[in-house]
N, C-alpha and C positions, 0 to 999 in steps of 0.2 A: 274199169271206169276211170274216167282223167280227172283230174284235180284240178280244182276252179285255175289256180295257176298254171299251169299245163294248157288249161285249154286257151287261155288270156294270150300265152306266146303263141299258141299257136296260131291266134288272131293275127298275131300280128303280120306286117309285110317280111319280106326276104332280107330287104335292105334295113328295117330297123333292128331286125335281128342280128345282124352281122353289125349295126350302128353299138348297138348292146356289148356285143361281144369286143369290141376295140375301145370304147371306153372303161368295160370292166377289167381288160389286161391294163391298159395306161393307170388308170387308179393304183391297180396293184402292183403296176411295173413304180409307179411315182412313189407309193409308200414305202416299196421297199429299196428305193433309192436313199430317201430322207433316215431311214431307219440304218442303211451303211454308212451315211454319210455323219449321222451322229456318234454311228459306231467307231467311226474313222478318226475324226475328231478326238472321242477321250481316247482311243491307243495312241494319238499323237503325243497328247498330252503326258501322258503317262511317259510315252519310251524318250519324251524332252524331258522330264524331270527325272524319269529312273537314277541317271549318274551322281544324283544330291546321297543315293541309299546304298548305291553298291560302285565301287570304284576298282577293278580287278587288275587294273595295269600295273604297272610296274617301271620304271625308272630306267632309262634306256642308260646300259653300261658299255661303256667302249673302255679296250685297250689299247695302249700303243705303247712298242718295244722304244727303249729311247735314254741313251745315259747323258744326265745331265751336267755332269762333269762339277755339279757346286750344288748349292743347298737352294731349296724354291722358296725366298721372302714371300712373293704374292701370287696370286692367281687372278692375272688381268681377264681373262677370259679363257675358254675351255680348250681353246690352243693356243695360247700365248700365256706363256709366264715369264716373272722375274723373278729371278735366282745371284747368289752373291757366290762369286766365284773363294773357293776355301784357301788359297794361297794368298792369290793377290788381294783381294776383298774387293774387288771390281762388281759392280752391277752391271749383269748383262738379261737380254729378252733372250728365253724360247722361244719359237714358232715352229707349228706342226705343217704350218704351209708355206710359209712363206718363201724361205731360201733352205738350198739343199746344204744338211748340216743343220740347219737348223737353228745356228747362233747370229745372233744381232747387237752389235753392242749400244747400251743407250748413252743418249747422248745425256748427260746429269751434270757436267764440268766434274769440278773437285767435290766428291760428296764420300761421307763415311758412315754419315745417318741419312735414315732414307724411312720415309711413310705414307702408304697408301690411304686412301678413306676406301673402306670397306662396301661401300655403297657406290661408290665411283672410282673407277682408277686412274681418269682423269685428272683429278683433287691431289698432289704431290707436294709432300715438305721435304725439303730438305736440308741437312748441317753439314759444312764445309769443315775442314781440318781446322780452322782460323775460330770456327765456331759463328761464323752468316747465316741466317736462318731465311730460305729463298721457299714460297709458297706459289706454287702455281695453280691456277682453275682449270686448264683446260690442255693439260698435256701431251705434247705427240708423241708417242713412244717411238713411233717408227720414222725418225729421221733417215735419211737413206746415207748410205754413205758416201756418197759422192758429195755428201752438203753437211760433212763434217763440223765444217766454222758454223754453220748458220746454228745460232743460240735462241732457246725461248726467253722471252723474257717473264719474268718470276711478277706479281702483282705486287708481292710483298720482298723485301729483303731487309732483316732486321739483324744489327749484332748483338749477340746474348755473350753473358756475362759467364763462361766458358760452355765446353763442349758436353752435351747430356750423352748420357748413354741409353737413350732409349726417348724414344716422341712417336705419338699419335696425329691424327689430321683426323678433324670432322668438320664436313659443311652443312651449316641447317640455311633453308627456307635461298637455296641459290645465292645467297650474296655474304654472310656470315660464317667466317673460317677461326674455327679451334682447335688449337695447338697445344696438347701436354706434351710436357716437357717431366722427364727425371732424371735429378742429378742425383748424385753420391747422397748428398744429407739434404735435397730438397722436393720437392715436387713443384712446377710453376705452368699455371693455366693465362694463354694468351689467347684474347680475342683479335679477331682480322674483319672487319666490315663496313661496308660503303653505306655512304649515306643517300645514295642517289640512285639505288636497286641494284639490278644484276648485274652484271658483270660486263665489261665492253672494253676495248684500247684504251680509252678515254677517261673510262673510271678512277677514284682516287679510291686508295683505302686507308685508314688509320688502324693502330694497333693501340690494344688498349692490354694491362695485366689485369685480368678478372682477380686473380687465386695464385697465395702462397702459401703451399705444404711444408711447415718447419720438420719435415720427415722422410725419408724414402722409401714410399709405397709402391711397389710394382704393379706396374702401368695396366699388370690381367687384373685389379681389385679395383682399378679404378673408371667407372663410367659418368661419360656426360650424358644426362638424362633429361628429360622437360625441354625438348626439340634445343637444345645446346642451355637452356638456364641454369642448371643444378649440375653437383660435381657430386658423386658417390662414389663413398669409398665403403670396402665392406672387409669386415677383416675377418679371419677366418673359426670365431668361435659365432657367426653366427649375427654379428654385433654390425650396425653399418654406421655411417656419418653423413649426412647431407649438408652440402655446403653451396650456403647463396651470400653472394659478395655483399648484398646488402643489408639481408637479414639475419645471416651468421650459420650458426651449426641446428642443425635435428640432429638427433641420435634413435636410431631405436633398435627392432630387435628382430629378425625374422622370424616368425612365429611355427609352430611345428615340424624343427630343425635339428638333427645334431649336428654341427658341424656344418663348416661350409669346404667341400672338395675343389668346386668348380661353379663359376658365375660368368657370364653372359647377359647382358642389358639385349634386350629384344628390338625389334627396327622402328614399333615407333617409339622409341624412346621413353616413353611412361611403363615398359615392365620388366622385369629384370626374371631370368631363367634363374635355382642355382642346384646344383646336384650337392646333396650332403652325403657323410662320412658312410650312411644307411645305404648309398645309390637309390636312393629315390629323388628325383627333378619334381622341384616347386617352382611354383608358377608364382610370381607376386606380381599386383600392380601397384601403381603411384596414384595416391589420393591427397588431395587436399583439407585440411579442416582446420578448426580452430587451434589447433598444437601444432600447425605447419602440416609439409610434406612427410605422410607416411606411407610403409609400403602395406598392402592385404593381402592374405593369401587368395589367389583365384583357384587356383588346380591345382594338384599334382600328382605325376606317373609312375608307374613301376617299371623301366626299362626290362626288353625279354632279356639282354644280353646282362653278365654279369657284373660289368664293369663301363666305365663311362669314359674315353679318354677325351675324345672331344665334342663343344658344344657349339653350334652356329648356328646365328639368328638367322630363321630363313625370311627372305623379301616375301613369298609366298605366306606367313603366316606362321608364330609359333617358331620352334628350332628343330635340327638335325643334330644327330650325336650319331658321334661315333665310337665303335666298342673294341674293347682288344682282340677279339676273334675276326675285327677288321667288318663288321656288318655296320647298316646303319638305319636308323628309327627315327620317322617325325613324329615329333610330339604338336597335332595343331591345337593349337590352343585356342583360335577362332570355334572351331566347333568341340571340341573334345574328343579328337578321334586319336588313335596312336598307330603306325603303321612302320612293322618290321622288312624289312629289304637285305635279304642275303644275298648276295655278291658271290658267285656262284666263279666269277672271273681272280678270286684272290686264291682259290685253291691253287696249293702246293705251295705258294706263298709265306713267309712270315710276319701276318698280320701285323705285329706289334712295331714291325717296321713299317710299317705306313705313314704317311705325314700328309695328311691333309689340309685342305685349303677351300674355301666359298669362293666363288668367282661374282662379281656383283651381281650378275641375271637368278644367282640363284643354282646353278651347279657346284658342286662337290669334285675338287681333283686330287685326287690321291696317288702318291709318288714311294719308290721303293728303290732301289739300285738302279735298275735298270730297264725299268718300265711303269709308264703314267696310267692312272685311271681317272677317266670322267665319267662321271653321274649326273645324268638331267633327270632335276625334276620339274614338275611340271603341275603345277593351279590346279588343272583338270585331273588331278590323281588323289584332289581334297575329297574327302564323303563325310557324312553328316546323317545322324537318327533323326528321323522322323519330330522327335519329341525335343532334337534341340532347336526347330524351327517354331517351339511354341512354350519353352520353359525361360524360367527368369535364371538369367546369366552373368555372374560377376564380371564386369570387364574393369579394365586400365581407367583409372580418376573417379572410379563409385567405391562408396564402403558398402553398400548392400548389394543384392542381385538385380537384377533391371532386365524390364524389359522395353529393347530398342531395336529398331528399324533405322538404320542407318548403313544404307546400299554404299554409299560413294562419301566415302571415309573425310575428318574436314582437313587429315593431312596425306600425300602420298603415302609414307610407312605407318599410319594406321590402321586398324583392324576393321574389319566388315563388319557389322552388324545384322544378323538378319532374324531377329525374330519378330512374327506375321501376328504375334500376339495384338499388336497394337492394331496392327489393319483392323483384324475381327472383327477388335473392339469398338472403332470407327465407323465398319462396316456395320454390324450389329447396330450402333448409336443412329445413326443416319437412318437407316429404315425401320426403327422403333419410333424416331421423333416423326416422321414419316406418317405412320402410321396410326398415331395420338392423333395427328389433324387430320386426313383423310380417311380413316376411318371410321370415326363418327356420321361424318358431315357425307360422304358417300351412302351410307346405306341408310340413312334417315333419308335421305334421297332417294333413295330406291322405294323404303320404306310409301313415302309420299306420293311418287309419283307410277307406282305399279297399284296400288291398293285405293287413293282415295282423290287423286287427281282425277278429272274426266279426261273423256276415250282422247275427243279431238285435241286436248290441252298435252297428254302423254304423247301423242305420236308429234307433235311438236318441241316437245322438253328432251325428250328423251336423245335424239339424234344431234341436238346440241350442245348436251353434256359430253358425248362420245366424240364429238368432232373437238374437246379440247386434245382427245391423244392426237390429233394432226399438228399441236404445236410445234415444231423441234425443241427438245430439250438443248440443242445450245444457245437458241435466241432464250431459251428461261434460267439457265446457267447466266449467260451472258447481263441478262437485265438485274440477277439475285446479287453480281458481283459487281457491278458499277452503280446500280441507282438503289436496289432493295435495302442490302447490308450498310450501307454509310446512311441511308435513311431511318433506316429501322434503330441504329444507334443512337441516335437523336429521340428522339418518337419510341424507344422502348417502353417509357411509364405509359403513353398512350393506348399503344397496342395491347398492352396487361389489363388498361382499366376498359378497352372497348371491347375485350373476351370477357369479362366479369359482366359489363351493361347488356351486351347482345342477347342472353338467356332471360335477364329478367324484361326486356323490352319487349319479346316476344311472347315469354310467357303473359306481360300484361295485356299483349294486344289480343294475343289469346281472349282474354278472360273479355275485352272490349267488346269482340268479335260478336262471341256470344250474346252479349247486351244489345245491340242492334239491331234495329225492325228487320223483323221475317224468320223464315225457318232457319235460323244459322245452326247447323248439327254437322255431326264427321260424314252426313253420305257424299256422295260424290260431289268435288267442289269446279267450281265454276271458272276458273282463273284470276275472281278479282281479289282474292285470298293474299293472290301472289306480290298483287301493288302494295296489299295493306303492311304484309311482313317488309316489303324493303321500305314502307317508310316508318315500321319500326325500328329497323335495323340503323334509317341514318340518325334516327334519334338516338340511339345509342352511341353512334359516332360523336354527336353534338354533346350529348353527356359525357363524356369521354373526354372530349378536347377541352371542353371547360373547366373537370375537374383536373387535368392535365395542368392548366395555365395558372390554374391559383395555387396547387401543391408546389410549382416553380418559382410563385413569387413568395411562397411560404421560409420553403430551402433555400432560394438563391442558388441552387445546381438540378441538375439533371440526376435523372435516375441510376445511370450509369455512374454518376460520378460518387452519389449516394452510397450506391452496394460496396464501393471502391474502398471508400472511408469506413462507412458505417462495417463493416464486416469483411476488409478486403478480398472483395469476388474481384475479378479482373475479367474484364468483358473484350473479347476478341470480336474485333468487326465481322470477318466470316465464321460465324458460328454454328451451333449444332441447331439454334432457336430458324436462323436463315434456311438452311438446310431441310429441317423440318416445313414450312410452311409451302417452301418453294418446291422441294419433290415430292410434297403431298398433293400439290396441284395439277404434281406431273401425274401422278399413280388414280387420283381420284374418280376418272374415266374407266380406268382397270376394276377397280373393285364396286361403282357402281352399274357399269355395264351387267357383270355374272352373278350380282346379287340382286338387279333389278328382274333378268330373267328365271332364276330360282325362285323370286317370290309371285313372277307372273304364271308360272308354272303352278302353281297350286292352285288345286278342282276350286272351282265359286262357289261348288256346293258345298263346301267345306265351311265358305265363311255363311254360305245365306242359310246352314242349320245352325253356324252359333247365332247368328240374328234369330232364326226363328226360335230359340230358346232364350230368349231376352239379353243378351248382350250386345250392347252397345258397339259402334261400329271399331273405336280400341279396341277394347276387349276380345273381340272376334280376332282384329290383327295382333296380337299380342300374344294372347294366348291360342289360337291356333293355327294362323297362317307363318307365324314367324319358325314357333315350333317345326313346323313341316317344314319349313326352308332355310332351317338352321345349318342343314350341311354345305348347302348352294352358299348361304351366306359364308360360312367359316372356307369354303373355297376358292371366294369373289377375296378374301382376304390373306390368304395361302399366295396367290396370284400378285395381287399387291404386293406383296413382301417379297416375292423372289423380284418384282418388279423393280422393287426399291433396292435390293439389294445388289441389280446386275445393271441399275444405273450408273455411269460414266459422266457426263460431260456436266451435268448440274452439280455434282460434288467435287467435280474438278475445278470448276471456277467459281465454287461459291465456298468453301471451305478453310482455306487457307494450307491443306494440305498439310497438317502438321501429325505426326502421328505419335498421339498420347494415352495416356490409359487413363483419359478422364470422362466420366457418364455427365459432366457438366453442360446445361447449355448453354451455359453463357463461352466455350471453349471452343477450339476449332477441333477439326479430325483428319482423317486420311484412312480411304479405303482402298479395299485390293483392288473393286477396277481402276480407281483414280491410279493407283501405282502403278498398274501396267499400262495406263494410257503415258506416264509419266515417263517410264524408266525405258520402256520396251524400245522406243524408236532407238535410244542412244545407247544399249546396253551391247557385248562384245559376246558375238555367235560362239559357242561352245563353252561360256566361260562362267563361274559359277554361280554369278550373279543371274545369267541365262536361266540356267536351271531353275534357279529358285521361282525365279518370274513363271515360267513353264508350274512350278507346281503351286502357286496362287494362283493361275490360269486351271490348271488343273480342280481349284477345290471350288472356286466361284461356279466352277459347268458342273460340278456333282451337287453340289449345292440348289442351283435351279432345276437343274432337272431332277432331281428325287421329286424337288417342292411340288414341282408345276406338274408331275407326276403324279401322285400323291392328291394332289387339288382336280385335277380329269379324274380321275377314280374317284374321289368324293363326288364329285357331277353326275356321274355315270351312275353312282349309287342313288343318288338323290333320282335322276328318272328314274330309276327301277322303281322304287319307294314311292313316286307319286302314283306310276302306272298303274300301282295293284292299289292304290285307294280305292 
């Protein structure tokens, strides 16, 4: 015997069968495209952030056999070094490419002191035997020799008051050159800079003495620190001196220290490395407070090697050390990772003959008899837990822990900031305030117009509610951030007192309503209900603005200006209050679309036995049709919220895009898609700011898709549950 189904196809023609059969593969060819293609998606996401958790490379080491015939001053770059010849005391360049032999002599005139800036090897001081102090910006190492005579000309050339035995060079901010000097019984800090920016043929520069040391402190204790402001000196129990020409001395103390071995100021200048008598490396930064500059501990490390010889601020982040078994460890201090690097190329070697050097890019050359080693590292060799993209982190000029988002540092040698804590919290703020306004007013909407609106009045409300998601949200971005937010500022006391009058205007018209000739009850209403509430509603406007105008002539200020004084709130023009109103307009079609049809969804005979048991036409909605369509509702609102939360361009141009850890509405925020619509276009492919973007790309799609997951299955459940009523 066939089955009512059975025999229904077999009604059918040849051709709708086979029409059947190519629809029902396309469906299922299309679903399980959509279903790869999300799949595809988060593995993207995932194997573009994997490199922030796990970082396996390792530090490309190169040798090269090579006797240098003198001792290596600097490391201009990973094949070119200057070296001081040991007889004559001549400065000359190696080069690995340049000329066979490999020697070059530089051109410097009469020089006997000689100083690189460590960050540029461009940047040259130098002291003549007469005691001329000649400062160049921009210098050519490689004059050829056929152009012997041709001379750089120096920016500065100053005569000091004899010859030092030992000077440094640091340039801050391109135009600003300083010069430690130490003599026998002095130490003396000289500033060099233009008043008229960077640097050009044209340029003039003056010199000025900042700082005179009545002592002679070797020049490794001594750092200019606070991008060239402050002079630190640290001596070795521990104890430091901070000296500012205007304000004088700080003194204090490194804090959980014995001894000081070895010290290193870090590259942006606010934290200073120091290895104590223990071999353990402390991290301090530089804060500012009411007792002046002092340092805090941030971190510090257990080196795996037993001993520390040397310590170098890397540009990458944090320092390199190097150990007497000749291996080397970054300690990053951006994220708190520590990474060991044996050098597999020093064997047979006598490590402790090594003498190493940082080249500015950030490699490590190391020199022995008769043969160089270079070490690249490399940004992309940084990793970072999980949990330090969302903990509070001591950094350089805070005395507590913080949390900050700060991708694109405010100086070049400053440290990255990357914790997303703040986004969350934005993200979170923005789709809670969100939600406060359009969730209410959406499913009271629903509420009204599925349950006690008439048939013809619904099928006209309803497709007009739903054609607001045809707005784009950047023309509603666009109108929150030029006309909404500067008006709303103005007009805040009004908008406060016309959400306090609207409920009771309606409630009163309510109650009018009812007073009025005829049957006025909850059955099904007629549309002219709808004139009555909006001309309660503009009565409440009118209430509103009045008492608006007289509370102003009361105060003589604004409400804003009120909160300011009265209780200093400080009211940001793009704020959380903007945000709120303007993405609840966006999201409001969302949640009452899927709670309008959850509650349309429930049997009529549900509500006509609570009628026919005497409750009222509330009461029926309330207590049993809401009930029943509670999970429809809390999924019309699931929806919303991934809604609001995977919104972009409304929180991008009405916010202010500030990212803080404040639940304030009167404050601005910054969310994670606002950041990647921000950062993503300008950000540098494989680099780790990449990544990081990739894994807040990563937690926004697990994020909405659990949600909106999660809210289909509530749906799903909800038809099961009305079916078997």
């Amino acid at each position: 015997m066939r089955s009512p189904g059975n025999a229904v196809r077999s009604s059918l023609s040849a051709s709708r069968r086979w029409i059947d059969r190519v629809a029902t593969v396309a469906v299922t060819i299309g679903a399980t495209l959509v279903l790869l293609a999300i799949a595809s998606i988060f593995l993207f996401l995932v194997w573009a952030s994997w490199p922030l958790f796990w970082s396996g490379t390792t530090p490309d080491a190169l040798t090269h056999k090579f006797d240098m015939s003198g001792t290596m001053i600097s490391a201009l770059s990973e094949t070119e070094y200057l070296t001081q010849d040991a007889d004559s005391g001549n400065f000359k360049i190696i080069s690995l490419k340049r000329q066979a032999g490999g020697l070059h002599q530089a051109v410097v005139g009469d020089v006997i002191r000689l100083a690189i800036d460590q960050r540029d090897s461009s940047v040259l001081a130098t002291v003549s035997s007469t005691g001329l102090l000649r400062l160049y910006s921009d210098y050519d190492w490689w004059v050829s020799a056929s152009s012997q005579l041709q001379t750089q000309e120096p920016i500065v050339s100053e005569q000091l008051a004899g010859v030092p035995e030992a000077l440094r060079v640091q340039v801050e901010n391109n135009n600003v050159f300083h010069v430690l000097l130490r003599y026998q019984n002095r130490v003396e800090w000289l500033s060099t800079y233009s008043e008229s920016g960077p640097v050009s043929p044209t340029t003039e520069f003056r010199v000025q003495r900042q700082l005179r040391l009545d002592t002679s402190v070797d020049l490794s204790r001594l750092f200019l620190i606070s991008q060239g402001g402050l002079l630190l000196k640290v001596d070795e129990d521990g104890r430091y001196q901070i000296y500012d020409r205007d304000l004088g001395i700080s003194s204090g103390r490194f804090s959980n220290i014995s001894g000081v071995d070895k010290v290193q100021a870090l590259r942006s200048s606010y934290g200073v490395s120091v290895v104590d008598a223990a071999n353990l490396v402390h991290i301090y930064g530089l804060s500012f407070g009411e007792q002046g500059p002092v340092f805090n501990l941030l971190d510090q490390y257990r080196p795996t090697d037993q001993e520390v010889d040397n310590v170098f601020a890397s540009p990458f982040g944090g320092l390199i050390t190097s150990s007497s078994s000749g291996n080397l460890e970054w300690f990053d201090t951006d994220f708190r990772s520590q990474r060991h690097f044996p050098l597999p190329a020093n064997s047979g070697e006598d490590a402790s003959a090594l003498s190493w050097h940082m080249t500015p890019e950030g490699s490590l050359v190391g020199t022995t008899v008769n043969k160089i080693f270079v070490v690249r590292f490399d940004a992309r060799d940084r990793s970072l837990g999980v949990s330090g993209l969302f903990e509070g982190r001591m950094y350089e000029g805070y005395q507590s822990p913080q949390y900050i988002w700060q991708s694109m540092p405010l100086a070049p040698t400053s440290e990255s900031k990357f914790s997303i804590t703040p986004l969350l919290m934005g993200t979170l703020k923005a789709a809670i305030y969100s939600l406060l306004f359009a969730a209410p007013l959406a499913i009271a909407a629903a509420i009204f117009t599925s349950y006690f609106l008439a048939a013809d009045m619904r099928a006209r409300i309803k497709p007009l509610v739903e054609l607001l998601a045809a707005i784009p949200t950047v023309i509603l971005g666009l109108v929150a951030g030029l006309w909404f937010a500067p008006w709303l500022e103005k007009n805040l006391g009004l908008i406060l007192l016309f959400s306090v009058a609207v409920p009771f205007c309606l409630y009163l018209a309510s109650r009018i309503w009812r007073l009025l000739p005829g049957n006025r009850t909850e059955a099904r209403l007629s549309g002219f209900e709808l004139l009555f509430s909006a001309v309660a509603i503009a009565v409440a406007a009118l209430i509103a603005s009045v008492l608006t105008d007289v509370i102003a002539g009361e105060t003589s200020q604004s409400l804003v200006s009120f909160l300011a004084q009265k209780w200093g709130l400080e009211y940001e023009q793009r704020n959380a209050i903007v945000v709120g109103l303007v993405m609840g307009f966006a999201v409001i079609p969302t949640i009452y679309s899927i709670a309008e049809d959850a509650l349309a969804a429930v049997p009529s005979y549900l509500r006509e036995g609570a009628l026919a048991m005497g409750a009222s036409e509330w009461q029926a909605a309330k207590s049993v049709v809401l009930p029943t369509a509670a999970p429809g509702i809390i999924s019309a609102i699931m929806m919303g919220f991934a809604r609001a939360v995977g919104e972009t361009m409304i929180v991008l141009m009405a916010t202010g895009n500030t990212p803080t850890m404040d639940a304030s509405l009167l404050t601005g925020l910054r969310t994670l898609s606002a950041t990647l619509a921000l950062e993503m276009p300008e950000v540098v492919p494989d680099s780790l700011h990449f990544h990081v973007l990739m894994f807040i790309a990563l937690l926004l799609f697990l994020f909405t898709f659990v949600l909106n997951s999660f809210a289909e299955w509530v749906r799903v459940r909800l038809r099961e549950r009305v079916a078997q009523l």
